[in-house]
N, C-alpha and C positions, 0 to 999 in steps of 0.2 A: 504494500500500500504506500503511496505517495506520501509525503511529511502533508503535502496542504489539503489530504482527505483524509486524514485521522480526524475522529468526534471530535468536536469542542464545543462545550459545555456554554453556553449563555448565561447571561442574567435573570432570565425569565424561567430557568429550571428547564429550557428547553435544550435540545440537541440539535448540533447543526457539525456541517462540515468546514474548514476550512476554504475549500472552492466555493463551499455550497454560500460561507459568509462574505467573500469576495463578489461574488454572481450575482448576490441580491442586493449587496450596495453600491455595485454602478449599475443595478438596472435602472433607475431613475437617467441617469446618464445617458442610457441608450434610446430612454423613449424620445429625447429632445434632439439627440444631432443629428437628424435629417433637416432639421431647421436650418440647424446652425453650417452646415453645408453645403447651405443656396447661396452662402453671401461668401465668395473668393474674396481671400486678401491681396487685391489691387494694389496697384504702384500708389493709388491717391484714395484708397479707402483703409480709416484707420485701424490697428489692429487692436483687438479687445483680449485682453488678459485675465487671468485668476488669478489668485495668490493662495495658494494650500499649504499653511503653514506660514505664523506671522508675526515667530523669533525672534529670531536675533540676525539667523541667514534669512530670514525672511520680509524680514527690514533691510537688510542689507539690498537684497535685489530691487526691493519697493523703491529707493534711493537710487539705482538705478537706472530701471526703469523711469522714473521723475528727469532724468539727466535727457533720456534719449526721446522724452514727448515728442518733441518735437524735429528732431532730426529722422526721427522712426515712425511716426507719425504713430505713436502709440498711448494706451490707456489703461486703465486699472477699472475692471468693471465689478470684479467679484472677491470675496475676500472669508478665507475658512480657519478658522482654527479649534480644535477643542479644550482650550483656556478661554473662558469668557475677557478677561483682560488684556490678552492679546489680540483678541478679535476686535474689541471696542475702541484700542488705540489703532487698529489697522486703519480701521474703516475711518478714524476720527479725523486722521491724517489726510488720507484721500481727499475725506469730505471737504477738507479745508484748502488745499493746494486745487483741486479742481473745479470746487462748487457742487459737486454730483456725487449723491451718498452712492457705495457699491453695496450688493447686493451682501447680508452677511450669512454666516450658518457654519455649525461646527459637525454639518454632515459633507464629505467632498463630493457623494453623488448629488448631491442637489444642486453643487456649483457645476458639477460635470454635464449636468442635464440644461443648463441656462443654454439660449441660443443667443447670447451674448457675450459670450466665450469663447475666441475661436483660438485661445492655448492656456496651459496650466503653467505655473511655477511651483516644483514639487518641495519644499523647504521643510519636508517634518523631520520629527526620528528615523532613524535607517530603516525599522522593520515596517514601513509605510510606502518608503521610497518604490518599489514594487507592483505592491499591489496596486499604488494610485496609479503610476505608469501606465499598468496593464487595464485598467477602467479607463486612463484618458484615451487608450487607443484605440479600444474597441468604442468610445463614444465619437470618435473620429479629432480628438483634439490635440495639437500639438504640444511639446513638453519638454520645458527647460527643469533634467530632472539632478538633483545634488546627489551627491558622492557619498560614498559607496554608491551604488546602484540599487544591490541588493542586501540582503542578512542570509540567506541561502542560496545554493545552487537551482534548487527548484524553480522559486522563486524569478530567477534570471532567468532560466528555459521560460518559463513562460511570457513574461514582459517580453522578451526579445522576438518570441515566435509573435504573441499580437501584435509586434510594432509594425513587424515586418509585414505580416495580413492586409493591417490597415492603410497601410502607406504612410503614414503621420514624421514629421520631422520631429528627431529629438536632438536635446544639447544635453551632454552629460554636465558636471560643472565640474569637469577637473579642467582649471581656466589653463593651467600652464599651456595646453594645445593650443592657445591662443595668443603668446608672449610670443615678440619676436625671436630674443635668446635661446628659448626654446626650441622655436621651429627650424634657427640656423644651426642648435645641434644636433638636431637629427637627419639634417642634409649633410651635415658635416660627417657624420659616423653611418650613414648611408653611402657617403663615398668609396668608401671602403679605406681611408684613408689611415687607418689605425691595423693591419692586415687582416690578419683571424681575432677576431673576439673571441674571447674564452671564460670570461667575469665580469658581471656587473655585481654594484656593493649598492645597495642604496640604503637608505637610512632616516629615522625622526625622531630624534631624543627631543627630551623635555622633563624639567622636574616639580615645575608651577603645577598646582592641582587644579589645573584650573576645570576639572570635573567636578568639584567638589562646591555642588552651587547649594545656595538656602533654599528651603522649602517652606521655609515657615509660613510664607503668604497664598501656598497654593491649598485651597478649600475644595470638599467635595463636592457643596454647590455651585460651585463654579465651572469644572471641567468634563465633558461629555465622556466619561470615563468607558462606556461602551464603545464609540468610535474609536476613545484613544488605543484600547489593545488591538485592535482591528485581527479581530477573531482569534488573536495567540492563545489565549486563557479566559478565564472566567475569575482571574483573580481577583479579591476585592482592590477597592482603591485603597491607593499607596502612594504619597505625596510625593514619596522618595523617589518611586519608579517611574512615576513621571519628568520630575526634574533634573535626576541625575540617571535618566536610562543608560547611557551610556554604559555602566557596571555591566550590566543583565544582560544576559544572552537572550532572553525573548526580543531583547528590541537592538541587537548590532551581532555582528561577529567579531568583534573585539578590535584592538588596537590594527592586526591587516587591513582591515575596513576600514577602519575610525580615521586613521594617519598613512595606512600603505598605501591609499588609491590615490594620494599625493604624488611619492616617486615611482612606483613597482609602475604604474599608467606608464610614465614616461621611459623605463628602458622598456616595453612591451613596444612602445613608439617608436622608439629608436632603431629597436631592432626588426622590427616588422614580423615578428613572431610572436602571435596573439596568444596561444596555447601550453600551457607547458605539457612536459611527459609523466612528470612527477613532482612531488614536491612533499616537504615532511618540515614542521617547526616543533620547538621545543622554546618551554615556557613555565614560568612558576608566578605567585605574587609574594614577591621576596620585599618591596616595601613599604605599598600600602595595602595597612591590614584594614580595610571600612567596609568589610562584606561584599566585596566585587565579586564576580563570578569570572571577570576574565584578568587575564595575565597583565602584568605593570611590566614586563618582560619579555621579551620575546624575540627568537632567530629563526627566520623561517629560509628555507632553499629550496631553489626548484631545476629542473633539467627540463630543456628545451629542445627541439627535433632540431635546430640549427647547429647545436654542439654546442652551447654555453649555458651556463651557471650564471642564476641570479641569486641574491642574497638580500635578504630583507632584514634591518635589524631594527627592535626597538626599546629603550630602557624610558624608564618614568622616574632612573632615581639619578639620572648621570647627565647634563646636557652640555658636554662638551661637543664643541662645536662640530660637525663635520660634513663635506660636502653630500648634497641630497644623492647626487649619484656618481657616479664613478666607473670609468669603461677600460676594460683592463684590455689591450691587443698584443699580436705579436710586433708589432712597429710601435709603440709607447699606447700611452693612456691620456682619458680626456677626463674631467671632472665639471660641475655645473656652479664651480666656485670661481676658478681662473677662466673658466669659459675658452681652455688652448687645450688642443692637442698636443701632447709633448711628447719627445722620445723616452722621459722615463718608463723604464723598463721592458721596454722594447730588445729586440734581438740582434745582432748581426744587421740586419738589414733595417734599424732605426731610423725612424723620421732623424732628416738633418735638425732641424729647427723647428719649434713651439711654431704653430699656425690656429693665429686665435679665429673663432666663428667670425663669419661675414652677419655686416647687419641687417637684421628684415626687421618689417614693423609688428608692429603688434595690433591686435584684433581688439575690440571691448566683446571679450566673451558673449555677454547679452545680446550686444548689439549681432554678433554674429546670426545665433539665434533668430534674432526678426528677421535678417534680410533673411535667412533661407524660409522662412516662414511666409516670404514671399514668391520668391524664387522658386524653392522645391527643390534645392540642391542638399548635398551633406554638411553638415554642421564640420565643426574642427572635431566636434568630441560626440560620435554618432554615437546610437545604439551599440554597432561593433565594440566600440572599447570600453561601454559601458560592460559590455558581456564579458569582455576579455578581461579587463578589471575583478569583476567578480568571482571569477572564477579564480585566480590569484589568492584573490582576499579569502572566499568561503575556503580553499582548500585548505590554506594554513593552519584556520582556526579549527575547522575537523580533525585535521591530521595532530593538532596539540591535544584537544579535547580525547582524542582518541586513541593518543601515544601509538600513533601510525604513520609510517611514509603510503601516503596514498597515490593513484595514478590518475588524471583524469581521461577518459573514453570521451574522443573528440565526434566518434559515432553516436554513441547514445547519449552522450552527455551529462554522464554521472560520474562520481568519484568511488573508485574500488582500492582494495589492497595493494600495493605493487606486486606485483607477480602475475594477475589476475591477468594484465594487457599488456599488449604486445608494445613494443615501443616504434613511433610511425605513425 
């Protein structure tokens, strides 16, 4: 049985499935976007937005979006959160910067279903990120969706299959796709200009707790607390588990997800090897004891069909500085600190001389977003490398949780034992 068709228990004493609670809260969704699909987004007709989720990332993008009104000829129509405080400064904001209250509700199929939404901004917890995906697409709406992608692999099989069904343009928000620095080093380390790659190191220390937020303010009557679990459990409410999700494995797959979809994205880019063959992490919570469920620690690696070695690391108690990634070849090595390729450690046949990136510009991630939203071309950061991301991020955390090197099956799309599959 699938993880999102196992029972889960409701509040009402009733039984439902995972799919089954997915299916019934973007049906609202699906009865309204034939509307919302008579009205193409024209070169001179505005575009109409959601905001699902209306944070901290989700003030951020509102900001945004505010910047590019008018160069993008765009709008804020709809606004969801299940914190009522968050909802009422959403909408209070809008109200006041454009004169026109949007529409509020801390349900997302009711914002899915408006025919005055022709895209979403996905800004929740990780274990939502998914499932709204997969209801904006089958409502036919487009989606600028934040990082991680997903909290399982499952999960990702299916967002990626409805994306692709429906045709919908999406933006992952791993923005680096979008820096110019960025884009020159992966033309740069696509040249082949470093010989054989054999290692990449990437990496995201930090020792600021900055997980470690108050709850004191968050009330039961306040938070739509059925929406918030979005079908995982039937736990009661829990102030903690909403504000500091992050800990909880119902709602992320840990520090891979949380912080790898930062660098692991970017050597997957670089290297144009979406997949790995294998991968196995190891992990403890060696120094905060505040009842986490996932690791403050962690070294994850994986094998790749190209012939190289990625390395993921990440500590919560050490944050000396070091570069996010690092490209180890037989002609030297390139880092995303000095932004050069150099012949350290290169071979015999070393780069004469440091050859630092050529400069490209850079993108407003967002902005990206709208034009293809007009367009219909691929985002910097499509669906693909949300998939590919994911699949990175869920393995590691399985393979800790499981004290396993597992393999992911690029056929079926699951994660097995090593041994299980063949490598290829």
């Amino acid at each position: 049985m699938k993880r999102e068709d196992r029972l889960m228990p409701q509040g009402n004493g009733e039984t439902t499935t995972r799919r089954g609670f997915l299916t019934s809260t973007a049906g609202a969704a699906l009865a309204g976007w034939a509307l919302s699909q008579t009205r193409a987004n024209g070169a001179n007709e505005r575009i109409r937005l959601g905001i699902i989720g209306c944070g901290g990332r989700g003030t951020y993008h509102i900001e945004e979006i505010e910047k590019l009104a008018d160069s993008h000829s765009v709008e804020i129509t709809a606004v969801c959160d299940v914190w009522r405080p968050n909802l009422e400064k959403a909408a209070a904001r809008i109200r006041e910067k454009t004169g026109k209250a949007p529409f509020s509700t801390s349900k997302y199929g009711e914002l899915l279903a408006r025919p005055d939404v022709d895209g979403v901004i996905i800004a929740t917890p990780d274990h939502a990120h998914c499932p709204i995906l997969t209801a904006a697409a089958q409502a036919k709406k487009d989606a600028y969706c934040e990082k991680p992608m997903s909290r399982t692999l499952e999960e990702a099989v299916l967002a990626y299959d409805t994306v692709k069904d429906n045709n919908i343009v999406v933006q992952i928000g791993t923005q680096r796709r979008s820096e110019g620095q960025f884009k020159a080093g992966a033309d740069l380390i696509q040249s082949g200009i470093l010989g054989t790659i054999t290692e990449i190191d990437t990496a995201w220390h930090d020792a600021n707790p900055r997980w470690a937020r108050d709850f004191s303010d968050v009330r039961q009557e306040d938070v739509d607390w059925e929406q918030y679990l979005m079908g995982q459990s039937n736990r009661p409410f829990d102030p903690r588990r909403y504000r500091c999700w992050h800990l909880f494995r119902d709602y992320t797959c840990g520090l891979p997800g949380l912080l790898g979809s930062h660098v692991m994205d970017i050597a997957l880019w670089f290297m144009n090897d979406p997949y790995p063959l294998y991968g196995t992490a190891l992990g403890g919570i060696y120094i905060w004891k505040d009842g986490r469920e996932h690791c403050d620690t962690i070294e994850c690696l994986y094998e790749f069909p190209k012939g190289f070695l990625l390395r993921y690391s990440n500590r919560l108690g050490n944050m000396r500085p070091t570069p996010e990634v690092i490209v180890y070849g037989s002609k030297g090595s390139f880092d995303t600190a000095s932004w050069k390729a150099v012949p350290d450690g290169g071979g015999k046949d070393k780069l004469a001389e440091a050859i630092p990136i050529k400069d490209m510009p850079s993108d407003n991630h967002m902005g990206n977003f709208l034009d293809c939203m007009r367009n219909r071309a691929a985002t910097n950061a499509p669906i693909e490398a949300g998939y590919a991301q994911s699949v990175v991020a869920t393995l590691a955390s399985e393979s800790q949780h499981l004290g396993a090197q597992l393999a992911y099956d690029k056929t079926k799309r699951i994660f097995k034992p090593r041994g299980s599959v063949s490598a290829g």
